[in-house]
Every structure is written in C-alpha cells, then in structure tokens.
Predicted model as a PDB file, atoms N, CA, C, CB and O in Angstrom, pLDDT in the B-factor column:
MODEL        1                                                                  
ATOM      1  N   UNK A   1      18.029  15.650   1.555  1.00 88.00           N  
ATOM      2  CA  UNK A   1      18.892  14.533   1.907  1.00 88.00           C  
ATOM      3  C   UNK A   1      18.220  13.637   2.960  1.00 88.00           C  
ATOM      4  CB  UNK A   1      20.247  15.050   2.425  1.00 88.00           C  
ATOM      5  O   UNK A   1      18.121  12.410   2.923  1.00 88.00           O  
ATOM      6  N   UNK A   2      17.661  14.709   4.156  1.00 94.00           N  
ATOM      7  CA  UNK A   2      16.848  13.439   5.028  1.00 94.00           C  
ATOM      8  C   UNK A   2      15.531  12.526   4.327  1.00 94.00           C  
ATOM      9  CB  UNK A   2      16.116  14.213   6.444  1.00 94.00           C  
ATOM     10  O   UNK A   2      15.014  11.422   4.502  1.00 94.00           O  
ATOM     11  N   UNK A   3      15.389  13.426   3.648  1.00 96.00           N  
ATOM     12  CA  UNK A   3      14.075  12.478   2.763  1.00 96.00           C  
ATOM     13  C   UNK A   3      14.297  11.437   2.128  1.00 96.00           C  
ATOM     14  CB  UNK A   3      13.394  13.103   1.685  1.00 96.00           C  
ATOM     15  O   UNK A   3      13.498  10.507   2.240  1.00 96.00           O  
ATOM     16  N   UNK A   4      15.683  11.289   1.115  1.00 94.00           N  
ATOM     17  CA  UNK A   4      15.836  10.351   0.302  1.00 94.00           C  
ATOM     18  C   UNK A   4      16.794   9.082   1.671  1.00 94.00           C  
ATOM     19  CB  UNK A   4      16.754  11.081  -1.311  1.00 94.00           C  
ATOM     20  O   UNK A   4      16.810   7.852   1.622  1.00 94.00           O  
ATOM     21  N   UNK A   5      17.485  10.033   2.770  1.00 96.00           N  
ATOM     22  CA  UNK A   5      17.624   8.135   3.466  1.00 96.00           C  
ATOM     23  C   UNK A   5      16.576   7.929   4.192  1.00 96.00           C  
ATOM     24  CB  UNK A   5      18.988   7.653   4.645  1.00 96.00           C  
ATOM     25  O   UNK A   5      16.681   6.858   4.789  1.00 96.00           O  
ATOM     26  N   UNK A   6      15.402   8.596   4.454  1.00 96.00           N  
ATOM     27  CA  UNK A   6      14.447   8.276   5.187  1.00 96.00           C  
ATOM     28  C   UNK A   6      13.657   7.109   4.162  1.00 96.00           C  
ATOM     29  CB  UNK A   6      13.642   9.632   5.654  1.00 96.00           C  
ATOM     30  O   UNK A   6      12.993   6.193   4.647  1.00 96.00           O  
ATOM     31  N   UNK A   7      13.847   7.302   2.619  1.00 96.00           N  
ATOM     32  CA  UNK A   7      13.096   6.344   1.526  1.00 96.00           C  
ATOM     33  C   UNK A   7      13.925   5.223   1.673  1.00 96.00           C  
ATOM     34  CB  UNK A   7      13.017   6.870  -0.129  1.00 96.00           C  
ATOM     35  O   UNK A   7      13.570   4.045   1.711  1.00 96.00           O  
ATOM     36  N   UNK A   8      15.180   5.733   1.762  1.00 96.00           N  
ATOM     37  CA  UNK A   8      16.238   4.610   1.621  1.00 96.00           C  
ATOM     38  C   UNK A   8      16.073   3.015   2.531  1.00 96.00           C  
ATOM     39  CB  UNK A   8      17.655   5.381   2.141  1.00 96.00           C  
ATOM     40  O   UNK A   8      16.542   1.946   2.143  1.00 96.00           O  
ATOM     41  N   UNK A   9      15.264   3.243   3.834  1.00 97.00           N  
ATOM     42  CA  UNK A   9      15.397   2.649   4.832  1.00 97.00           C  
ATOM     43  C   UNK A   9      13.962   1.922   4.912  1.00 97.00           C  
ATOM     44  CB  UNK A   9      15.854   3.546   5.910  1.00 97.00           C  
ATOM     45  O   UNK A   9      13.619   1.326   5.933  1.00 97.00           O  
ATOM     46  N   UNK A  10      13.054   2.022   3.638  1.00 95.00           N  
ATOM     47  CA  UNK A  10      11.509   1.632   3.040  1.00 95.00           C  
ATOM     48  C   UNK A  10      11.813   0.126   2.405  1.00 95.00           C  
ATOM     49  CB  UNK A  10      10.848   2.902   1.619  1.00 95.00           C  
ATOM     50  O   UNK A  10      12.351  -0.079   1.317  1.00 95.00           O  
ATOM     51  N   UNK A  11      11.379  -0.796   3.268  1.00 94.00           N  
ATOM     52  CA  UNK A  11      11.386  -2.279   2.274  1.00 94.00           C  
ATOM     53  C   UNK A  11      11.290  -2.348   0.813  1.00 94.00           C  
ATOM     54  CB  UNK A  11      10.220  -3.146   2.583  1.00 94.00           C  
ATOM     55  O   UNK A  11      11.847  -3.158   0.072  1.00 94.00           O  
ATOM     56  N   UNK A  12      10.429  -1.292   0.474  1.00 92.00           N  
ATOM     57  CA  UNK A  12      10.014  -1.238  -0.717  1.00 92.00           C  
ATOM     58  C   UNK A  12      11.097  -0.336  -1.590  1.00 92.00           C  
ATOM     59  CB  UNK A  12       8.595  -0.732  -0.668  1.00 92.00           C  
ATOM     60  O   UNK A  12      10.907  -0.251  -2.804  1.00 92.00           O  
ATOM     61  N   UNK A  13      12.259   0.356  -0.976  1.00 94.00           N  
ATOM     62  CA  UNK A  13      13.469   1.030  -1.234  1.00 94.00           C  
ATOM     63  C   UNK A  13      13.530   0.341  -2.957  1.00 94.00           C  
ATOM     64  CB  UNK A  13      14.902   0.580   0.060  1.00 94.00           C  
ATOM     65  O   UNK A  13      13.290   0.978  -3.983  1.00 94.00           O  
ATOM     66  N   UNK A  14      13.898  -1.023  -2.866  1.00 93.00           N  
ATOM     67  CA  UNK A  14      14.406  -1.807  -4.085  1.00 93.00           C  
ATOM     68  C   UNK A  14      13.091  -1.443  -5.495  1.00 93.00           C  
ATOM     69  CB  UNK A  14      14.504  -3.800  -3.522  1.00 93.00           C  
ATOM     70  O   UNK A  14      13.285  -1.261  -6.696  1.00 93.00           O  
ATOM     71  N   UNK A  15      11.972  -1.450  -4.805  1.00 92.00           N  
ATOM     72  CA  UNK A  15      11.022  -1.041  -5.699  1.00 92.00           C  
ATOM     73  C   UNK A  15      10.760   0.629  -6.518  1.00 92.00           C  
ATOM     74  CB  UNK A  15       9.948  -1.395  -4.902  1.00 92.00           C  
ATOM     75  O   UNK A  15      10.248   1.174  -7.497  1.00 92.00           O  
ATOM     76  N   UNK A  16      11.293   0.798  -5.666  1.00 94.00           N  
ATOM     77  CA  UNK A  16      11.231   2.899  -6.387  1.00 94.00           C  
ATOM     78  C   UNK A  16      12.532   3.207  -7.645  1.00 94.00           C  
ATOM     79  CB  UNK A  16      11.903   4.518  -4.510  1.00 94.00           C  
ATOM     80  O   UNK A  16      12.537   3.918  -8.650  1.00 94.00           O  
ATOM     81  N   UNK A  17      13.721   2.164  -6.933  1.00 95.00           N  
ATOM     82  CA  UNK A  17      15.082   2.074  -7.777  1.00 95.00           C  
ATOM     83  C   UNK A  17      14.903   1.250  -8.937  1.00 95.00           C  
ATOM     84  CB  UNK A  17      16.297   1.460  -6.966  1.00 95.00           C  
ATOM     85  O   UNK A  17      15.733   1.519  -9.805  1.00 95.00           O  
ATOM     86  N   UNK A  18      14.189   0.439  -9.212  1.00 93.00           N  
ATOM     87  CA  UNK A  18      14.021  -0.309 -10.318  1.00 93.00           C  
ATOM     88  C   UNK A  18      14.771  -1.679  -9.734  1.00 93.00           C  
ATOM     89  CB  UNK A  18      14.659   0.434 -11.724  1.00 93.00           C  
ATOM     90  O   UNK A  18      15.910  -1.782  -9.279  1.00 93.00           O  
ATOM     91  N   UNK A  19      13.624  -2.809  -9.923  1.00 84.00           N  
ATOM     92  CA  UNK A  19      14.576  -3.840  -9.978  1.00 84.00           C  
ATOM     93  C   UNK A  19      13.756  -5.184 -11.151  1.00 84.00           C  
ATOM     94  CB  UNK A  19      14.899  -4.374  -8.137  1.00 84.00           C  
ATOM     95  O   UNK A  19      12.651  -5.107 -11.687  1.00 84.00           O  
ATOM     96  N   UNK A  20      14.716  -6.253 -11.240  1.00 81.00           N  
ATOM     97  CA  UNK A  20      14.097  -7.105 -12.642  1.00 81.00           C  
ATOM     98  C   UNK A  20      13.659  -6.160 -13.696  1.00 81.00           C  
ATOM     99  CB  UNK A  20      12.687  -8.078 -12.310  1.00 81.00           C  
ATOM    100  O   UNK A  20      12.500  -6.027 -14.089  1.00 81.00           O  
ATOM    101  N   UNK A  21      14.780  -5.469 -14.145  1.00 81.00           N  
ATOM    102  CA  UNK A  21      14.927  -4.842 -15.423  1.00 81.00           C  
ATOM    103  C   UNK A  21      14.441  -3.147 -15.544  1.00 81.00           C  
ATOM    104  CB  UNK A  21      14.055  -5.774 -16.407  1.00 81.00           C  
ATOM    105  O   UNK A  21      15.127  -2.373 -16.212  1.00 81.00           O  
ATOM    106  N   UNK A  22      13.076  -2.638 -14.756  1.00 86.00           N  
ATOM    107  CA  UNK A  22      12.394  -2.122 -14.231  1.00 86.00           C  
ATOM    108  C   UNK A  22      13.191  -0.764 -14.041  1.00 86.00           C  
ATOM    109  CB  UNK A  22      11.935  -2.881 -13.255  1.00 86.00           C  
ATOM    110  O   UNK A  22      14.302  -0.833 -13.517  1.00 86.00           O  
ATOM    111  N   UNK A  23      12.675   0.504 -14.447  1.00 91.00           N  
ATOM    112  CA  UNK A  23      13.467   1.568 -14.672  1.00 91.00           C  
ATOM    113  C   UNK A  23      12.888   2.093 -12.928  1.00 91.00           C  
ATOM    114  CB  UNK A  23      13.080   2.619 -16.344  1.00 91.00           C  
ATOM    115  O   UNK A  23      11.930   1.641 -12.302  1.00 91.00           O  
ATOM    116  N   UNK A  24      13.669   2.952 -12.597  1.00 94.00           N  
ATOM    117  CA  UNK A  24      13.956   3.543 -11.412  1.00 94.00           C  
ATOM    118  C   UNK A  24      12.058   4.708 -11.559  1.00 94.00           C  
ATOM    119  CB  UNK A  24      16.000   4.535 -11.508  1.00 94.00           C  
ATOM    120  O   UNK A  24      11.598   5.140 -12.616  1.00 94.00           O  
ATOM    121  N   UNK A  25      11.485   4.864 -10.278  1.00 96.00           N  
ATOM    122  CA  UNK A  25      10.686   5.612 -10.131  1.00 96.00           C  
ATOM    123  C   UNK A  25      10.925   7.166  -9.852  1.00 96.00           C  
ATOM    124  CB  UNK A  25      10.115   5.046  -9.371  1.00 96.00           C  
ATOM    125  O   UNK A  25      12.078   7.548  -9.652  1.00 96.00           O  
ATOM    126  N   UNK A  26       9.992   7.962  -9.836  1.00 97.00           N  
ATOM    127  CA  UNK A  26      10.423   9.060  -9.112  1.00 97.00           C  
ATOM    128  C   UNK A  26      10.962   9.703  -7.831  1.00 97.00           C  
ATOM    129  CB  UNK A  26       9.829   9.431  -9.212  1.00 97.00           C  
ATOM    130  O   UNK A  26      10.406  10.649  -7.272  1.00 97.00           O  
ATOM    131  N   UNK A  27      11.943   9.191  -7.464  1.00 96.00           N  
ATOM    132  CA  UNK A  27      12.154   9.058  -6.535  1.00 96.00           C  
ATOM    133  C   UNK A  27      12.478  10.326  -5.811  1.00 96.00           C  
ATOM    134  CB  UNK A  27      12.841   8.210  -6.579  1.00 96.00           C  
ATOM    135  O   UNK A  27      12.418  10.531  -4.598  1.00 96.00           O  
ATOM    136  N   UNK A  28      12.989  11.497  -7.191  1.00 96.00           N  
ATOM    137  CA  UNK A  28      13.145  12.965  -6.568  1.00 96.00           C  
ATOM    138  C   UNK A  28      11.821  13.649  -6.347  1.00 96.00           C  
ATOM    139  CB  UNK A  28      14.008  13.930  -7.527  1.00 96.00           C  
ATOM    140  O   UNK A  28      11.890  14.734  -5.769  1.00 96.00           O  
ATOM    141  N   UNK A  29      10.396  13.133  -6.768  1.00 97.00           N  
ATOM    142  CA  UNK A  29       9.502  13.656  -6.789  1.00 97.00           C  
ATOM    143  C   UNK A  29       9.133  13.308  -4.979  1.00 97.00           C  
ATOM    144  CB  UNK A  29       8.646  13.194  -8.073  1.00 97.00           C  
ATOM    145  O   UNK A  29       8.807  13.999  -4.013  1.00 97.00           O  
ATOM    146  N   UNK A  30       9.378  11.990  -5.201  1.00 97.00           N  
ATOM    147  CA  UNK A  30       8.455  11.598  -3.758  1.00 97.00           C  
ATOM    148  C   UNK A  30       9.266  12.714  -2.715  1.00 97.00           C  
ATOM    149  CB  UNK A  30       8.669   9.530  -3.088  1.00 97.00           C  
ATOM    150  O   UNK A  30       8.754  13.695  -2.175  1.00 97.00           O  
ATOM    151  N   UNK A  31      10.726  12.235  -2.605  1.00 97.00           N  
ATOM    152  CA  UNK A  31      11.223  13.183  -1.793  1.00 97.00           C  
ATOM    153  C   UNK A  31      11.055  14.441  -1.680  1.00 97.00           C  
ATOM    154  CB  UNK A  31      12.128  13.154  -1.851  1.00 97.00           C  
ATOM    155  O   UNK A  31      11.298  14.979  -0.600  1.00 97.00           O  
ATOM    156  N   UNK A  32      10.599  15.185  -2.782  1.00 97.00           N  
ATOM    157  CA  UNK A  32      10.274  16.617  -2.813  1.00 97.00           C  
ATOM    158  C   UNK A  32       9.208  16.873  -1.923  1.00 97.00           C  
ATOM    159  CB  UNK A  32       9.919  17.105  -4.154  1.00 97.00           C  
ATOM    160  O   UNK A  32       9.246  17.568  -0.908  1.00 97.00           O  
ATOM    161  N   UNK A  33       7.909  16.026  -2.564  1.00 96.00           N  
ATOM    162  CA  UNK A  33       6.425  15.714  -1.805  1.00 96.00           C  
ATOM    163  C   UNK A  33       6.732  15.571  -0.209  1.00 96.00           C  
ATOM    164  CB  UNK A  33       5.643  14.099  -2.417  1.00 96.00           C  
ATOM    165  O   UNK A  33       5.955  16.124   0.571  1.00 96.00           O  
ATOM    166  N   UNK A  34       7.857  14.835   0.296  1.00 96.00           N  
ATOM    167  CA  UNK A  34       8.012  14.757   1.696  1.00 96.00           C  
ATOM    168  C   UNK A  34       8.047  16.255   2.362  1.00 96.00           C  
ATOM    169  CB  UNK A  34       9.332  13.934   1.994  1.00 96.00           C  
ATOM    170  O   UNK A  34       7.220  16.856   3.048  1.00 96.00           O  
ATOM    171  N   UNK A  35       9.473  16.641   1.830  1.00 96.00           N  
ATOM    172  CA  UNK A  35       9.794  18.021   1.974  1.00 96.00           C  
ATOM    173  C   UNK A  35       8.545  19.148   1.875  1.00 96.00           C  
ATOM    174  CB  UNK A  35      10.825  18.282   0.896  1.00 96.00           C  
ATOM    175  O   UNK A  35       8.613  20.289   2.334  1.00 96.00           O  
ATOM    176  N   UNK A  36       8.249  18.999   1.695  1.00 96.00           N  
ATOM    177  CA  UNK A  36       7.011  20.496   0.937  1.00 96.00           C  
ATOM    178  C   UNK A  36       5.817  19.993   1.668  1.00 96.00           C  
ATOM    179  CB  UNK A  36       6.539  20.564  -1.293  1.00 96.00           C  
ATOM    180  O   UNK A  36       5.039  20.860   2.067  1.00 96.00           O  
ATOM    181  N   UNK A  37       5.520  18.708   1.924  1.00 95.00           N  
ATOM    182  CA  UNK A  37       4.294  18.283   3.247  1.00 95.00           C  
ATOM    183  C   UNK A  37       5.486  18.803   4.787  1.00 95.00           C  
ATOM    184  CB  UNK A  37       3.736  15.740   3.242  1.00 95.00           C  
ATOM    185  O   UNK A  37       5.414  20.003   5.051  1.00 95.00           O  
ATOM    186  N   UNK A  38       6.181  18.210   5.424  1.00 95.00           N  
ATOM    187  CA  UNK A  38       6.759  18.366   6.264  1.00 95.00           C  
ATOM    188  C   UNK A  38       6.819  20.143   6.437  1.00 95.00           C  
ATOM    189  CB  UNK A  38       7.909  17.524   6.055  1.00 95.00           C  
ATOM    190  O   UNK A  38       6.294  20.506   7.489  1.00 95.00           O  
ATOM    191  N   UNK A  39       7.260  21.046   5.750  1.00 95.00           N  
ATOM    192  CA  UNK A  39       7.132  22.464   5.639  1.00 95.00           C  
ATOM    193  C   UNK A  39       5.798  23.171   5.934  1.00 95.00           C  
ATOM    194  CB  UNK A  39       7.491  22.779   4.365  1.00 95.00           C  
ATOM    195  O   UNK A  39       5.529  24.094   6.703  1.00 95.00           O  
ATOM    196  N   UNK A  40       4.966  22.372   4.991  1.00 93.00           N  
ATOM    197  CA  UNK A  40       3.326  22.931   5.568  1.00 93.00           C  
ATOM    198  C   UNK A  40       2.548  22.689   6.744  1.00 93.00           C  
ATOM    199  CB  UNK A  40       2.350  22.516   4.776  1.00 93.00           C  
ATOM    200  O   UNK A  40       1.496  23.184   7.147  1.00 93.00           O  
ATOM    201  N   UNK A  41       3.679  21.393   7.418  1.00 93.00           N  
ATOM    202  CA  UNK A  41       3.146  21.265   8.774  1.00 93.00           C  
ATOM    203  C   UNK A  41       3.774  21.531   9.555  1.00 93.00           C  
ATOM    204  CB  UNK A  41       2.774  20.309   9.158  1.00 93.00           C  
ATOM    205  O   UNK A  41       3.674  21.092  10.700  1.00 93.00           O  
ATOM    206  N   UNK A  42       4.663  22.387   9.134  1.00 93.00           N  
ATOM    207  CA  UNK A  42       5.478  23.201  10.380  1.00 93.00           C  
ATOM    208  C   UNK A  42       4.987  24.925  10.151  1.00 93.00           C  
ATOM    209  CB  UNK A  42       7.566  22.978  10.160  1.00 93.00           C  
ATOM    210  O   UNK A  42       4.897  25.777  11.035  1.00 93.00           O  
ATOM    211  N   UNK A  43       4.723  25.083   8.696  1.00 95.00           N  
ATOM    212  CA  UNK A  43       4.179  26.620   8.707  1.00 95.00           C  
ATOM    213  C   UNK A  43       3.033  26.963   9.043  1.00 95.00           C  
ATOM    214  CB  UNK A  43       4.191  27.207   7.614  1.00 95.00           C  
ATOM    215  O   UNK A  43       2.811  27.993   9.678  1.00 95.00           O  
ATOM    216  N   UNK A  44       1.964  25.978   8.584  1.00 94.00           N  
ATOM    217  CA  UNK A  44       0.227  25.761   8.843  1.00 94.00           C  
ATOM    218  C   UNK A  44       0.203  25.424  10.099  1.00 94.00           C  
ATOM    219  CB  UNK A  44      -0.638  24.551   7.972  1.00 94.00           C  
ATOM    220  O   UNK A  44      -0.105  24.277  10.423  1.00 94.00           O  
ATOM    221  N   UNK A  45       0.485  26.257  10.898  1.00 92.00           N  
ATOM    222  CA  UNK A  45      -0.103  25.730  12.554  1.00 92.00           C  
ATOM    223  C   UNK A  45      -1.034  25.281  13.072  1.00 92.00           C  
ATOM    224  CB  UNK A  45      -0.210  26.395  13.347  1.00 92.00           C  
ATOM    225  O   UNK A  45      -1.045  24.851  14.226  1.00 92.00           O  
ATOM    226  N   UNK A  46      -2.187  25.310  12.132  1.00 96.00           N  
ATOM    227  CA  UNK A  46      -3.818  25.108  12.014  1.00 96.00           C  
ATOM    228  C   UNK A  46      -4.061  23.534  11.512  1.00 96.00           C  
ATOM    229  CB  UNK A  46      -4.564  26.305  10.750  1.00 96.00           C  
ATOM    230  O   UNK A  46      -4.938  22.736  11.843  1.00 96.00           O  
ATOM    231  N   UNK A  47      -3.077  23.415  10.695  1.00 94.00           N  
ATOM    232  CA  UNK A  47      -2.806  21.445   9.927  1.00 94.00           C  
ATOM    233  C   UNK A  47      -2.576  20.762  11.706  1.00 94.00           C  
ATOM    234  CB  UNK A  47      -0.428  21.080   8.373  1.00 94.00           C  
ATOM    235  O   UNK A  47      -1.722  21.111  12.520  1.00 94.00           O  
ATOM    236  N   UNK A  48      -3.508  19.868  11.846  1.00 95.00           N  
ATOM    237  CA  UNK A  48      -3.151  18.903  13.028  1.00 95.00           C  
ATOM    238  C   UNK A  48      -2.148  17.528  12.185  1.00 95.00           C  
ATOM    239  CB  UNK A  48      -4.911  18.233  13.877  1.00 95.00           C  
ATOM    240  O   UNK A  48      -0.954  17.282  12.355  1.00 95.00           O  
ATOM    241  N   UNK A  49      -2.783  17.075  11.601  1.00 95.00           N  
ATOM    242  CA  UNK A  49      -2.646  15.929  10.976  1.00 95.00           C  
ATOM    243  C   UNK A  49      -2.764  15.832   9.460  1.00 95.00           C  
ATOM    244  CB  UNK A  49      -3.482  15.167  11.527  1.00 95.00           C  
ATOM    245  O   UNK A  49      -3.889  16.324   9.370  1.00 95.00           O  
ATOM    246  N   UNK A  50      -2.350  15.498   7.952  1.00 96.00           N  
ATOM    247  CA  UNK A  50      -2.511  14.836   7.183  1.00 96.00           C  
ATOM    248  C   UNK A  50      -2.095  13.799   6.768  1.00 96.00           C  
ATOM    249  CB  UNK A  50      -2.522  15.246   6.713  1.00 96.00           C  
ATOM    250  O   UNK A  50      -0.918  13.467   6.909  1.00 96.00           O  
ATOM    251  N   UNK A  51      -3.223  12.886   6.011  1.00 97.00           N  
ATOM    252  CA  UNK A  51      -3.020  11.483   5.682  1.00 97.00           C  
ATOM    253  C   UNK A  51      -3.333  11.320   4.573  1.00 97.00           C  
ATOM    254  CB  UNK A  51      -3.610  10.583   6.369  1.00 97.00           C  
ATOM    255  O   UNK A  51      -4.500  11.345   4.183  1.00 97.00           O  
ATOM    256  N   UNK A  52      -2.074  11.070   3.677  1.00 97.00           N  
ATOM    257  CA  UNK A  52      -2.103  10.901   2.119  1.00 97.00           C  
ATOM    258  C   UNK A  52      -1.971   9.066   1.962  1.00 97.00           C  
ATOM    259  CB  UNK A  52      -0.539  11.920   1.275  1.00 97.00           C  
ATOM    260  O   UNK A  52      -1.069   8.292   2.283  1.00 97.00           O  
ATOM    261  N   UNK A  53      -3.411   8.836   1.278  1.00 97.00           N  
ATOM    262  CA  UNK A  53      -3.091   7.661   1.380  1.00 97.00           C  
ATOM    263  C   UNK A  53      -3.820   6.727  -0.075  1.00 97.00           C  
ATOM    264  CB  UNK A  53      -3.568   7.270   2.896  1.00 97.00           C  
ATOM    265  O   UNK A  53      -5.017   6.821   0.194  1.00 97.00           O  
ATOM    266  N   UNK A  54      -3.774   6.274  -0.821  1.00 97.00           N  
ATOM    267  CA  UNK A  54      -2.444   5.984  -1.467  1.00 97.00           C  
ATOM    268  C   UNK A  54      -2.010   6.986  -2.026  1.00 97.00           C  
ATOM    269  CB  UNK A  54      -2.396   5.009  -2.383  1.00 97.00           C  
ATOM    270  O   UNK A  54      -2.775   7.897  -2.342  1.00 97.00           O  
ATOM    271  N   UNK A  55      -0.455   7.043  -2.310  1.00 96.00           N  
ATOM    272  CA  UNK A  55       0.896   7.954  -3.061  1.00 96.00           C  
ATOM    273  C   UNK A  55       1.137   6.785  -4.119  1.00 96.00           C  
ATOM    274  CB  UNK A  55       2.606   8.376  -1.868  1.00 96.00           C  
ATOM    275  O   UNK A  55       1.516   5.646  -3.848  1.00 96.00           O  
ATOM    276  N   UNK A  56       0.826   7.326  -5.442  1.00 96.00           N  
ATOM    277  CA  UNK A  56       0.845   6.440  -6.084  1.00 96.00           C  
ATOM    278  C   UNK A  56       2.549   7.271  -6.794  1.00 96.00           C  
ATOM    279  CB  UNK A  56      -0.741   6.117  -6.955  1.00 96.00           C  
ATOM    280  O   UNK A  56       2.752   8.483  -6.732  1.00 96.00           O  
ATOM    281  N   UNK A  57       3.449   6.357  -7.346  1.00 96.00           N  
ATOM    282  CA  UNK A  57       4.078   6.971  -7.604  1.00 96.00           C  
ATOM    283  C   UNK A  57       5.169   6.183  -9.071  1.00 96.00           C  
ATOM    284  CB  UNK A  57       4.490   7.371  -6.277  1.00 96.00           C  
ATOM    285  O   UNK A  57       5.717   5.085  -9.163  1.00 96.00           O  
ATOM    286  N   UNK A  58       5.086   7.488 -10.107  1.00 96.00           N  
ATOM    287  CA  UNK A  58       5.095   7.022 -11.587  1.00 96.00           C  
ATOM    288  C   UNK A  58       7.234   6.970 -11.892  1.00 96.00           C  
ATOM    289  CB  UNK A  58       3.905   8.628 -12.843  1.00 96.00           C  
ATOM    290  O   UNK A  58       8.351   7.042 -11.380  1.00 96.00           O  
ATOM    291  N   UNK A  59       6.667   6.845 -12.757  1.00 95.00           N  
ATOM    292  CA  UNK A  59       8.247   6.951 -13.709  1.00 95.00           C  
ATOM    293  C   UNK A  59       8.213   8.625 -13.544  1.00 95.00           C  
ATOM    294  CB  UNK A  59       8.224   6.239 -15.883  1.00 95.00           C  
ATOM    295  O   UNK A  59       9.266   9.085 -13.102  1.00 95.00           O  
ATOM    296  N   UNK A  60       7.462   9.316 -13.752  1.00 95.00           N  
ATOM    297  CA  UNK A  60       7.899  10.673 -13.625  1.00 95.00           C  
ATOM    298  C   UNK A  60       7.090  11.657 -13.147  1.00 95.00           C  
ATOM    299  CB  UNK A  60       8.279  11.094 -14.702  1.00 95.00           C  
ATOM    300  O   UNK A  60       7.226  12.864 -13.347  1.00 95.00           O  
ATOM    301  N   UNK A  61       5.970  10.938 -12.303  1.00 96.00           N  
ATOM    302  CA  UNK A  61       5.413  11.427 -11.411  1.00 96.00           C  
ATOM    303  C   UNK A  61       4.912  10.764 -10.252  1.00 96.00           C  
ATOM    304  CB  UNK A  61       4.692  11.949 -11.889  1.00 96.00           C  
ATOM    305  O   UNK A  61       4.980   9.536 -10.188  1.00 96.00           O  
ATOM    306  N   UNK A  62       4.235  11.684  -8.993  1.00 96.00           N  
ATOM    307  CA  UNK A  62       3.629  11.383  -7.955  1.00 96.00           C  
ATOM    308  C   UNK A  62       2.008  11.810  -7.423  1.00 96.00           C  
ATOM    309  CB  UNK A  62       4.513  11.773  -7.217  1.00 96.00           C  
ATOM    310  O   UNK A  62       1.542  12.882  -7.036  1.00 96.00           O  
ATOM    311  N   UNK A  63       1.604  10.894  -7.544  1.00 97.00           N  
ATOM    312  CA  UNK A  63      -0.270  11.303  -7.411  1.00 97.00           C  
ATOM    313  C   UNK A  63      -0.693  10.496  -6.315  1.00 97.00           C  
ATOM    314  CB  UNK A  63      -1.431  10.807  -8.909  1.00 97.00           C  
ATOM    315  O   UNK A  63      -0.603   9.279  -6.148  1.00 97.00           O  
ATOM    316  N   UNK A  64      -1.286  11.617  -5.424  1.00 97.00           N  
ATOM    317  CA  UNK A  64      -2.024  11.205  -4.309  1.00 97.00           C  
ATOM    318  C   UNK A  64      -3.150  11.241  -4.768  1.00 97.00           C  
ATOM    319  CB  UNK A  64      -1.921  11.880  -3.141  1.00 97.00           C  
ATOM    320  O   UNK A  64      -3.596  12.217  -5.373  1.00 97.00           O  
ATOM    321  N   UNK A  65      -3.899   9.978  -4.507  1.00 97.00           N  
ATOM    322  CA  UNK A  65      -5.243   9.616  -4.707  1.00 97.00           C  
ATOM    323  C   UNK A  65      -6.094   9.731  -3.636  1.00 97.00           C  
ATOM    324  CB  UNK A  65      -5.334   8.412  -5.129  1.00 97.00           C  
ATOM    325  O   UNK A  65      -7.164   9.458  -4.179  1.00 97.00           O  
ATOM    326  N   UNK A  66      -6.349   9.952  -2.475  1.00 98.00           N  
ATOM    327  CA  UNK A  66      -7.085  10.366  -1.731  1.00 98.00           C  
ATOM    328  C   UNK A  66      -6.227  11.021  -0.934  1.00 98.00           C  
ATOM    329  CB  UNK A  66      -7.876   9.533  -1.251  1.00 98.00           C  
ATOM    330  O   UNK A  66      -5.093  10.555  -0.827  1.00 98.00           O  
ATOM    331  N   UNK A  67      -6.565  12.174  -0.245  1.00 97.00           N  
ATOM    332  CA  UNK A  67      -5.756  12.961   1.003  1.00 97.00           C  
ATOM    333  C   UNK A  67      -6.964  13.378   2.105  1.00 97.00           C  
ATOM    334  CB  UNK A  67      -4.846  14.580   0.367  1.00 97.00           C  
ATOM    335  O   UNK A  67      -7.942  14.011   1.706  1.00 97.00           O  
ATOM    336  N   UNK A  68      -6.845  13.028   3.346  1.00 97.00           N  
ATOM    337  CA  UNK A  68      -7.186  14.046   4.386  1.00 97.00           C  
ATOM    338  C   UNK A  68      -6.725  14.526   5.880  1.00 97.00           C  
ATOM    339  CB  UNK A  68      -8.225  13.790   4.537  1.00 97.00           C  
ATOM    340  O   UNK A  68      -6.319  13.916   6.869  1.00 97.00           O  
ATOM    341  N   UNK A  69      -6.991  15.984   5.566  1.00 96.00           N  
ATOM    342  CA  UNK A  69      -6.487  17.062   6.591  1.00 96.00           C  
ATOM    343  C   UNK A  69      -7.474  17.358   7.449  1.00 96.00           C  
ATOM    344  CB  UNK A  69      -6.028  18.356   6.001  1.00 96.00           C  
ATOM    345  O   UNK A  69      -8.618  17.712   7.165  1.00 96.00           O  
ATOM    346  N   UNK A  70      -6.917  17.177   8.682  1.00 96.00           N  
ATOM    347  CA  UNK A  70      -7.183  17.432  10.088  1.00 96.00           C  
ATOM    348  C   UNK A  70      -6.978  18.787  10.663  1.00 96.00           C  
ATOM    349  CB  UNK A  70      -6.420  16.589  10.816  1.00 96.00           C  
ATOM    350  O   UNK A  70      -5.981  18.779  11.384  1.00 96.00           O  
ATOM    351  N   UNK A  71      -7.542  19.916  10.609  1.00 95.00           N  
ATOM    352  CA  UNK A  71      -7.561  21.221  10.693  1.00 95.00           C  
ATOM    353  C   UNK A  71      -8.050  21.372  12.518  1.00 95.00           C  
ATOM    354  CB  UNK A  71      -8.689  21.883   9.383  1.00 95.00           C  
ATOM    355  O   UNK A  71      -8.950  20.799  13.131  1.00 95.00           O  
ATOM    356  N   UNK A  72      -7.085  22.324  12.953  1.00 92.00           N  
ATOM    357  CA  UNK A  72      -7.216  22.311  14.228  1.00 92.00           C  
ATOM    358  C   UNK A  72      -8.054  23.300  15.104  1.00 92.00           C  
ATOM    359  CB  UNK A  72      -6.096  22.325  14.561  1.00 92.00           C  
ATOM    360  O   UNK A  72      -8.087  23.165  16.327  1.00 92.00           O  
TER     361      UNK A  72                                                      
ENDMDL                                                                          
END                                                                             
C-alpha cells in the first residue's frame, strides 16, 4: 500500500495508469520491485546503497536496465 501512494504522488502517476487511450502499465509489478528492494536493504546490512537506473516498465513487466550496488 505504501508503495502504490508513494507511485501515486510521481508526475508521471498519469503515465503508468494509461492515459490518451493507452492501457494502464504494470503498476503491481513496479510496486512489488519497490517492496522486495526496500526488504533487501533492510535485511542485507552489507547493501550501502543501490541505484537502479533506468526501470523500464512494460504492460506486464518491469526491467531494470542497468543496476549498481554499493556493498559496504
């Protein structure tokens, strides 16, 4: 739930929902991806930092195209 109003509150909000005809994105995926990063950086005590950057994100999926982790 904090994930999807944390998306909710993204300029780009209107863009994940579909707009000008445009079917809605994955939007349970991204939020999942939040959840399950946020978890590994609270369980991985050793993770300083990761930076997923671009999150490309489909009609029914989510692909990070480059990622890097900062190991402590």
């Amino acid at each position: 739930k904090q994930a999807y109003n944390m998306l909710s509150c993204l300029k780009s909000w209107r863009l994940l929902t579909g707009m000008r005809g445009r079917g809605s994105l994955d939007i349970d995926g991204l939020a999942d991806a939040i959840v399950k990063i946020s978890q590994m950086m609270t369980e991985c005590r050793t993770v300083a930092t990761i930076d997923l950057n671009p999150v490309l994100v489909g009609r029914d999926r989510i692909v990070v195209a480059d990622a890097k982790v900062i190991i402590r």
